[in-house]
C-alpha positions, 0 to 999 in steps of 0.5 A: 883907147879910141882909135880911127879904123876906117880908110884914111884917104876918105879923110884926104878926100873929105878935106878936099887935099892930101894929108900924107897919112899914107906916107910914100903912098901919097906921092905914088899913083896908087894914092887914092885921091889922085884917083877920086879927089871928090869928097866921099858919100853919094853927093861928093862927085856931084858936087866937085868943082862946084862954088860954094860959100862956106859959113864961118862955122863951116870954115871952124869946123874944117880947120878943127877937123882937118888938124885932128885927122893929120895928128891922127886924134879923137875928138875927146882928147884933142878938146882935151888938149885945147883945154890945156894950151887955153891955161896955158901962157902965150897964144892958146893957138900956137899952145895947142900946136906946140902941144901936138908936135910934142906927142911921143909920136909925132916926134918919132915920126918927125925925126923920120923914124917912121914913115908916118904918124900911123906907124909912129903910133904902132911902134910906141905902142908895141914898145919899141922906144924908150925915153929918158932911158925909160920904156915909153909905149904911151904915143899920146905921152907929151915929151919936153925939151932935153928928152931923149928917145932911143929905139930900144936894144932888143928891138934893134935886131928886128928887120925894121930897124935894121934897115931904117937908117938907110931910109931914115936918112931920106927923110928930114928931121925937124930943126927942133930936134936932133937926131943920131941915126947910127945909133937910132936915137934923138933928142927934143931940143926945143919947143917949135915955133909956129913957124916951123908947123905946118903952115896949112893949119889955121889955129885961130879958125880952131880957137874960135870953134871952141870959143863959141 
């Protein structure tokens, strides 16, 4: 499985924002874009604060990119997913987001199981989580409303978890779902709404990318 190993705040940095990859990283002095919010390579400091007119395709482009690097997906298979939400009903935009927030890790990380999607995805993918009462290591798994997903019993001995209520509990659920955080559990209660997306992606300027 294809998986990005470089640094993650040359993503942050590249976007020209914070992306929160790093989790409470991001919100402490030690995040490196607070240090060098400049775009990364030889020219990013030269050209910093400096107004460029960005084409149509360069504006597609970032959007495209800037949705893959927060979900944390290759290129091949978030294409792959855009396939999908285009045969699906309903507004292929909302279809791919509503697609992505449905990732087996994203949801781990949305109801506050993990600190971000990085270590979402790591936890998955050592088997820490089952779904439906079922061993679930697969984080691009796509999950549908009424699954239940629950920390497994013999990972709830681990130090991690033992003291991941404590934190968990600083850390919002999505309003589409539910969670228990006594008994390290959850429950997808419903497709999101566009409104309940992150706001700063822009859907449509990815529809148009792959409509070319």
């Amino acid at each position: 499985m294809a998986r990005y190993t470089d640094s993650v705040c040359k993503l942050c940095r590249r976007e020209g924002e914070k992306l929160y990859l790093k989790g409470a990283r991001c919100f402490s002095p030690k995040c490196a874009f607070e240090k060098r919010g400049f775009a990364p390579g030889q020219h990013g400091k030269s050209h910093q604060g400096r107004a460029e007119r960005e084409s149509d395709y360069a504006r597609q482009l970032r959007a495209k990119q800037r949705a893959r690097r927060v979900y944390g997906i290759m290129e091949r298979q978030f294409r792959r997913y855009f396939g999908v939400a285009l045969r699906q009903r309903g507004v292929t935009g909302t279809n791919l987001l509503q697609t992505l927030e449905l990732r087996m890790d994203n949801v781990v990380f949305r109801m506050g199981l993990a600190e971000n999607r990085s270590q979402a995805r790591q936890l998955v993918n050592h088997g820490h989580f089952k779904v439906n009462g079922r061993r679930a290591d697969i984080p691009s798994m796509i999950l549908q409303p009424g699954d239940v997903i629950n920390v497994s019993e013999s990972s709830k001995n681990l130090t991690f978890f033992k003291e991941l209520p404590d934190l968990a509990e600083k850390r919002p659920c999505a309003v589409w779902m539910d969670r228990d955080l006594k008994g390290l559990s959850g429950r997808v209660l419903r497709l999101p709404e566009r409104a309940e997306i992150d706001g700063s992606l822009n859907e449509q300027l990815i529809v148009e990318y792959y409509s070319r």
